[in-house]
C-alpha positions as CSV (number, residue, x, y, z in Angstrom):
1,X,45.9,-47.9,-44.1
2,X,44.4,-48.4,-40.6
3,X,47.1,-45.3,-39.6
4,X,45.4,-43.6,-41.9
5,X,41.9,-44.2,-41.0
6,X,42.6,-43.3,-37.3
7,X,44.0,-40.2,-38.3
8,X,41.0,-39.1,-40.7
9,X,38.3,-40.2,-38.0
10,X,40.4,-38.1,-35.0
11,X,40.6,-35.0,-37.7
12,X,36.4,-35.4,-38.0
13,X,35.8,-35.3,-34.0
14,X,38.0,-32.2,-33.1
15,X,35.6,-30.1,-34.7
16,X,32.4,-31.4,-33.0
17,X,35.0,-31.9,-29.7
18,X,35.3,-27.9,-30.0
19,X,31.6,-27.0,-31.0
20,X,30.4,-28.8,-28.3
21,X,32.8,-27.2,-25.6
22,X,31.8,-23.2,-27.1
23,X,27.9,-24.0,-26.7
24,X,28.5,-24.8,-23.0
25,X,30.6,-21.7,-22.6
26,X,27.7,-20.2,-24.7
27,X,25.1,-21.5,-22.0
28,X,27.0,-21.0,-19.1
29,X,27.0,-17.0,-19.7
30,X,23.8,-16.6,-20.7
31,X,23.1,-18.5,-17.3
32,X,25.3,-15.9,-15.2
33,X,23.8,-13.3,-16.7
34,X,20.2,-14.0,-16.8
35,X,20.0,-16.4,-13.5
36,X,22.6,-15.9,-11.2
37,X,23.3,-11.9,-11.9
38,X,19.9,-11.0,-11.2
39,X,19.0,-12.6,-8.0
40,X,22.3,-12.2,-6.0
41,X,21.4,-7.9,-7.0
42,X,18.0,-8.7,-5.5
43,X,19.5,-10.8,-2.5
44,X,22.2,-7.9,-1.8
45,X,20.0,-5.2,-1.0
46,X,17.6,-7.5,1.0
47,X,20.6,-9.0,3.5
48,X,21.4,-5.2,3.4
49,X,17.9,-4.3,4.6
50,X,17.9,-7.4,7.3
51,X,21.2,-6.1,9.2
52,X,19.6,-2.3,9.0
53,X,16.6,-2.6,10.6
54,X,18.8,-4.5,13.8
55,X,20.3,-0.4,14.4
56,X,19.6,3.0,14.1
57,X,16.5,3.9,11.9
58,X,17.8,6.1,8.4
59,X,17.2,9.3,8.6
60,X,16.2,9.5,5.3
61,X,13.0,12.1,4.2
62,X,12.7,11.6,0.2
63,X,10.0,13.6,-1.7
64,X,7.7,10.9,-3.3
65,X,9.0,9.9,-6.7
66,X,6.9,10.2,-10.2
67,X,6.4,6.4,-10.3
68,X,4.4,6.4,-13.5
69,X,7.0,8.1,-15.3
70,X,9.6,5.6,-14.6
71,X,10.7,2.5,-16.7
72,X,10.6,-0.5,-15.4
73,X,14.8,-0.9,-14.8
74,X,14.8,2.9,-13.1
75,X,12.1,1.2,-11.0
76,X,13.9,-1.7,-10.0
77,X,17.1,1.1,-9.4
78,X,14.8,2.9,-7.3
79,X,13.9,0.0,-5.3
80,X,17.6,-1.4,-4.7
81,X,18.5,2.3,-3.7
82,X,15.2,2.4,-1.2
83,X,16.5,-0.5,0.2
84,X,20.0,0.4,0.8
85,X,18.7,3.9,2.4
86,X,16.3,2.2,4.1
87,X,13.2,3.1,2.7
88,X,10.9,-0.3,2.7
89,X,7.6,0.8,3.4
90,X,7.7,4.3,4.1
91,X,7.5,7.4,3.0
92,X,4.6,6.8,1.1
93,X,5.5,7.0,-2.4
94,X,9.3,6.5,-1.9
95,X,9.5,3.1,-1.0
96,X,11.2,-0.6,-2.2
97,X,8.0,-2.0,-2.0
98,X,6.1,0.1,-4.1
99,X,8.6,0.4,-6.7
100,X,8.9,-3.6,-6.7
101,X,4.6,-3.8,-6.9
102,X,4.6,-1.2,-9.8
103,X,7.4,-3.4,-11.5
104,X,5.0,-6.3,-10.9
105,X,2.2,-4.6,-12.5
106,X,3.5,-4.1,-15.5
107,X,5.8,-7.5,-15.9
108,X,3.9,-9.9,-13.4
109,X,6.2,-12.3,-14.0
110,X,9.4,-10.5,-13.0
111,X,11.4,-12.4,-10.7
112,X,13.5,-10.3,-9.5
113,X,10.6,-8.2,-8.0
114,X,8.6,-11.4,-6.9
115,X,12.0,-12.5,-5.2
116,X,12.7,-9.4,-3.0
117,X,9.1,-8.8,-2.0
118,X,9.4,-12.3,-0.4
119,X,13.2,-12.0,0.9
120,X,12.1,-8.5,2.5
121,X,8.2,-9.1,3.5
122,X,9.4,-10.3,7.2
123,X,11.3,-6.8,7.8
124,X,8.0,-4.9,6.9
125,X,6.1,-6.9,9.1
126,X,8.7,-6.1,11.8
127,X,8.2,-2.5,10.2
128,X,4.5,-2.1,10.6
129,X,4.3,-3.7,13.7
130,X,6.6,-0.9,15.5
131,X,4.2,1.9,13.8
132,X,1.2,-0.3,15.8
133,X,3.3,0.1,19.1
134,X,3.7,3.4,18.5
135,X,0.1,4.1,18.2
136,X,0.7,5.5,14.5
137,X,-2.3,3.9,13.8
138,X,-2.7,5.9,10.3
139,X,0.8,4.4,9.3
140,X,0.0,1.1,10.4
141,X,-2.7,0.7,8.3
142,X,-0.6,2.6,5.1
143,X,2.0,-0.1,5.5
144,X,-0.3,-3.2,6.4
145,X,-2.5,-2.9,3.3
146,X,1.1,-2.4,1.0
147,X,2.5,-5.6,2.6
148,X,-1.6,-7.4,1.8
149,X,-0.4,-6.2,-2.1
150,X,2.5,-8.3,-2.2
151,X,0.9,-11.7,-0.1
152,X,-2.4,-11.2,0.8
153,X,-3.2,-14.3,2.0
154,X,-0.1,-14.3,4.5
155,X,-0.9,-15.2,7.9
156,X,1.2,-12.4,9.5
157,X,-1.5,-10.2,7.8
158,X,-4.1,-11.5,10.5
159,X,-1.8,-10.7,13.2
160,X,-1.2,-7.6,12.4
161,X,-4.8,-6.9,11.8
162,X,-5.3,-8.2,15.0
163,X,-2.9,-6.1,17.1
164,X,-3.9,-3.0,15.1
165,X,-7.5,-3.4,16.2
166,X,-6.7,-4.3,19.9
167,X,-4.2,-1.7,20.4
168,X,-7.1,1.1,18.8
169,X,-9.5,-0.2,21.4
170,X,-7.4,0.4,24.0
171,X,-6.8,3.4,23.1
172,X,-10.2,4.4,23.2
173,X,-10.8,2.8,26.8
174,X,-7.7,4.9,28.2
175,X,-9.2,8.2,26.5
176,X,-12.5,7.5,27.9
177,X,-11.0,6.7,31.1
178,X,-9.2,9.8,31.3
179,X,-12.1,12.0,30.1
180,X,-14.3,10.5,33.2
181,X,-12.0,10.8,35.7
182,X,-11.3,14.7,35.1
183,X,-15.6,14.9,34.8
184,X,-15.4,13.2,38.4
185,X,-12.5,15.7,39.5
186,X,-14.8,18.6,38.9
187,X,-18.3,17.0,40.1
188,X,-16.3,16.4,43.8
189,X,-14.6,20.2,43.9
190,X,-18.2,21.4,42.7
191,X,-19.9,19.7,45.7
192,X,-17.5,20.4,48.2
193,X,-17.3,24.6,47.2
194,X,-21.4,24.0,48.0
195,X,-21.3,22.3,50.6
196,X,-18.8,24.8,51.8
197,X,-20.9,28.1,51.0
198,X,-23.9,26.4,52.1
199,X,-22.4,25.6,55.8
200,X,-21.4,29.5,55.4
201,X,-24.8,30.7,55.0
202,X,-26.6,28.0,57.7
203,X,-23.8,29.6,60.3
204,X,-24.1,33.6,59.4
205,X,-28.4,33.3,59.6
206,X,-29.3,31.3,62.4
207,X,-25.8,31.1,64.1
208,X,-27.3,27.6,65.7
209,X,-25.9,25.9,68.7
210,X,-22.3,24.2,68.4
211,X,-24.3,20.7,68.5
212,X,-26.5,21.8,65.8
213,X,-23.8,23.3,63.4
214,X,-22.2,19.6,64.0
215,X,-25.2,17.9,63.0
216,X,-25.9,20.2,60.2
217,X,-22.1,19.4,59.0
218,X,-22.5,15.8,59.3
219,X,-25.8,16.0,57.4
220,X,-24.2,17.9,54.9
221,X,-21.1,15.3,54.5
222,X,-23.3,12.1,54.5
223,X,-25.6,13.7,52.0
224,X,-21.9,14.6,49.6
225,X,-21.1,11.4,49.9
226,X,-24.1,9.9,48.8
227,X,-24.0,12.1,46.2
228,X,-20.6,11.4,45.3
229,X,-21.6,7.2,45.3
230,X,-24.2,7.7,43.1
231,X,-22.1,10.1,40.9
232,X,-19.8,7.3,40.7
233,X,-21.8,4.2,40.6
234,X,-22.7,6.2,37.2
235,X,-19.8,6.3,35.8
236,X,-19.2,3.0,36.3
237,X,-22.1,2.2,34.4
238,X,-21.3,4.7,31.7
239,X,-17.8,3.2,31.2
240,X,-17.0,1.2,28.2
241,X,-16.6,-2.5,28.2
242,X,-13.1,-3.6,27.9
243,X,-12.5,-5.1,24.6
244,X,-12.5,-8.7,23.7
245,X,-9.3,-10.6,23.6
246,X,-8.7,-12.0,19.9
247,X,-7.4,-15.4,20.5
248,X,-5.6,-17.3,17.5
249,X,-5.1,-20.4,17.3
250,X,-2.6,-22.2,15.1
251,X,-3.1,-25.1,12.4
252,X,-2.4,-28.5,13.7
253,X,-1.2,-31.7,11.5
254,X,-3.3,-34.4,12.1
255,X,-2.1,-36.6,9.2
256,X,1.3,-36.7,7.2
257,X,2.3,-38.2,4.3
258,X,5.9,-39.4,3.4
259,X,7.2,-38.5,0.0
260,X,8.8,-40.9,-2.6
261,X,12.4,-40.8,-2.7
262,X,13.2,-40.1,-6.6
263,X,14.3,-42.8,-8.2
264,X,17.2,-41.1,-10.4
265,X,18.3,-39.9,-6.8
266,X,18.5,-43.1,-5.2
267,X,20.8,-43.9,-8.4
268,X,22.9,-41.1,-8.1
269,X,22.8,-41.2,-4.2
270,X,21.8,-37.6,-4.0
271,X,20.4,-35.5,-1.0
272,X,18.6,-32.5,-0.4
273,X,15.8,-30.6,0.5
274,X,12.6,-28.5,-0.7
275,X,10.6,-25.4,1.0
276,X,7.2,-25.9,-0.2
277,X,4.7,-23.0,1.0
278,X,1.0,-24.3,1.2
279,X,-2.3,-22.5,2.2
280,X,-4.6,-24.5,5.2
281,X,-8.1,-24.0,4.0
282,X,-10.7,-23.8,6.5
283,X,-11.9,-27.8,6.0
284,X,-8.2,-28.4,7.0
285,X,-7.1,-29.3,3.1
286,X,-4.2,-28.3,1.7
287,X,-4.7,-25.9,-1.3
288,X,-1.7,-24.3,-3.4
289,X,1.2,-26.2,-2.5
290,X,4.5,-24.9,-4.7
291,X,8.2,-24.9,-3.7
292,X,9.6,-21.8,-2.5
293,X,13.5,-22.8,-2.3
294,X,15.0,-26.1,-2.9
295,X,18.8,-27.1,-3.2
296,X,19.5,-28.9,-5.5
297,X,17.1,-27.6,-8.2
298,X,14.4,-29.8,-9.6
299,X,15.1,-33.2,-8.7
300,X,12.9,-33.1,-5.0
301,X,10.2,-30.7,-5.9
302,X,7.1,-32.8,-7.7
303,X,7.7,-35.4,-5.0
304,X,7.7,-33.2,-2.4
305,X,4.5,-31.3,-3.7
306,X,3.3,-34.2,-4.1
307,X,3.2,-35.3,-0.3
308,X,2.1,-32.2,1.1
309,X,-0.7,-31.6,-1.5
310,X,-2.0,-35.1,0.8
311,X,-1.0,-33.5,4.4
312,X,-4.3,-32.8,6.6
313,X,-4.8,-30.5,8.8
314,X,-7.5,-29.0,12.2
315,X,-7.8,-25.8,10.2
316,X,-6.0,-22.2,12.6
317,X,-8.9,-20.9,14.6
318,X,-10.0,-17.3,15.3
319,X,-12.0,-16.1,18.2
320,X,-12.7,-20.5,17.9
321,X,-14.1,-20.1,13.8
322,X,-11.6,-21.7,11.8
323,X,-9.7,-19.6,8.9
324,X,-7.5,-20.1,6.0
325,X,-3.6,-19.6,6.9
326,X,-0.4,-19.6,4.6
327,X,2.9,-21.9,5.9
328,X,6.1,-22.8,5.0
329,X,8.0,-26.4,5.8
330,X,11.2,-27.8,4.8
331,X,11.3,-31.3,3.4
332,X,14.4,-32.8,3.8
333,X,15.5,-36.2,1.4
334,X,18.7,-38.3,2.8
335,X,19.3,-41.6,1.8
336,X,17.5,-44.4,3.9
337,X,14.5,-41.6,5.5
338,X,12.1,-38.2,4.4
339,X,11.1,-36.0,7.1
């Protein structure tokens, strides 16, 4: 009897032994395919993008696309193909990061597209800040205001700005520059062809004695370059001001706070860390704090959050007026400290 029993209650749990085993099969594909797929096709094309931009520019001149008429998975194609050719901010129109903003407004929530505007936003910095060395000032501003689109409150936006501004100003100066020194150029041949003609006409009238036509030369020279001191001392005060220097300033930590170790971690003796990417407000607060990355998943974030939510700041400055500033820090958890 007991042989029995043993073999009826083994006969019961092979079923629920094999139904549990298929759901986690069940889970772990649906978990490839809706987690892991998508974000190693959006990491692909942006490690693709990163080792690009360190050679040769593409050569690539694509006629701006019909992005209304696209669906939403030919506009993710069109992306990942942008990015492989090369195409992240420009030409306007045919670009991986206006395909991944149109994607974003019509599915805000699509992580894909929020994923690989963050993963590539450095390179289009890098991107927009060549155009500003270049003095393609129209450009600069195209591909500044579509990297403001995907993080407008990113602090590399105010840098950009910034050098964008300077870099027109000085442009301006050297043009103005150039424009009074030809002006001068002329004034001084001018004087000198009438002083010239009128040391011409003095000598063929009166032919004076040689001490006389000395005198009258010297006059003549003294009273040019009088002339030419007062042309210049105008000039001088006609030229434009140099521009101001834009001095920033970065946000200082003027009061931490350590995070609480989870206590399931301590159990388990687990270790990790989170990227948690926070906005400085202008009273030095921090506002907005959310994990960016964190390894392993959802066991450090809340206290992590939780610790930099209480962080304090001496806000960035900006020509010495503070100003709000997005940044990005790594908590790490091992067993016996935080930092």
């Amino acid at each position: 009897m007991t042989a029995s029993k043993r073999g009826r209650a083994s006969g019961a749990s092979t079923p629920m032994i094999l139904a549990i085993i298929a759901i986690l099969v069940v889970l772990g594909v649906a978990a490839w395919f809706l987690i892991i797929k998508p974000n190693r096709e959006a990491g692909a094309p942006a490690m693709k993008q990163s080792s690009a931009s360190q050679g040769a520019p593409s050569s690539a001149s694509s006629a701006p696309v019909n992005v209304a008429s696209l669906t939403t998975d030919q506009l993710l194609a069109e992306a990942r193909k942008a990015l492989n050719d090369q195409r992240l901010l420009a030409p306007a129109g045919n670009n991986a990061f206006e395909f991944y903003l149109k994607v974003l407004e019509r599915q805000p929530n699509n992580q894909v597209a929020r994923d690989a505007l963050r993963e590539t936003f450095p390179f289009g910095a890098n991107a927009a800040e060549q155009a500003i060395n270049q003095r393609d000032f129209g450009e600069a501003q195209r591909e500044i205001d579509l990297l403001s689109k995907a993080d407008p409150e990113n602090y590399t936006l105010t840098i950009l700005r910034s050098k964008l501004d300077a870099q027109r100003k000085l442009q301006d100066h050297e043009q103005q520059a150039e424009s009074d020194k030809l002006a001068q150029q002329k004034r001084q041949a001018a004087a000198q062809q009438a002083a010239a003609e009128q040391a011409a006409a003095a000598k063929a009238s009166a032919q004076p004695s040689l001490a006389e036509a000395q005198a009258e030369k010297a006059r003549q020279e003294a009273a040019a370059a009088a002339a030419q001191r007062k042309r210049e001392q105008a000039s001088a005060a006609k030229a434009p001001a140099k521009p101001a220097p834009v001095s920033i300033q970065d946000a200082v930590l003027t009061h931490q706070v350590k995070p609480r170790y989870p206590t399931a971690a301590v159990r388990s003796s687990q270790e990790g860390w989170v990227d948690v990417e926070f906005t400085v407000g202008t009273d030095g607060k921090v506002n907005d704090a959310h994990v960016v990355e964190a390894k392993p998943h959802h066991v450090f974030d809340r206290s992590a959050v939780d610790a930099v939510s209480k962080w304090r700041y001496k806000p960035a400055l900006r020509n010495g007026k503070p100003m709000a500033v997005t940044m990005r820090r790594r908590i790490v958890f091992t067993l016996g400290r935080q930092r």
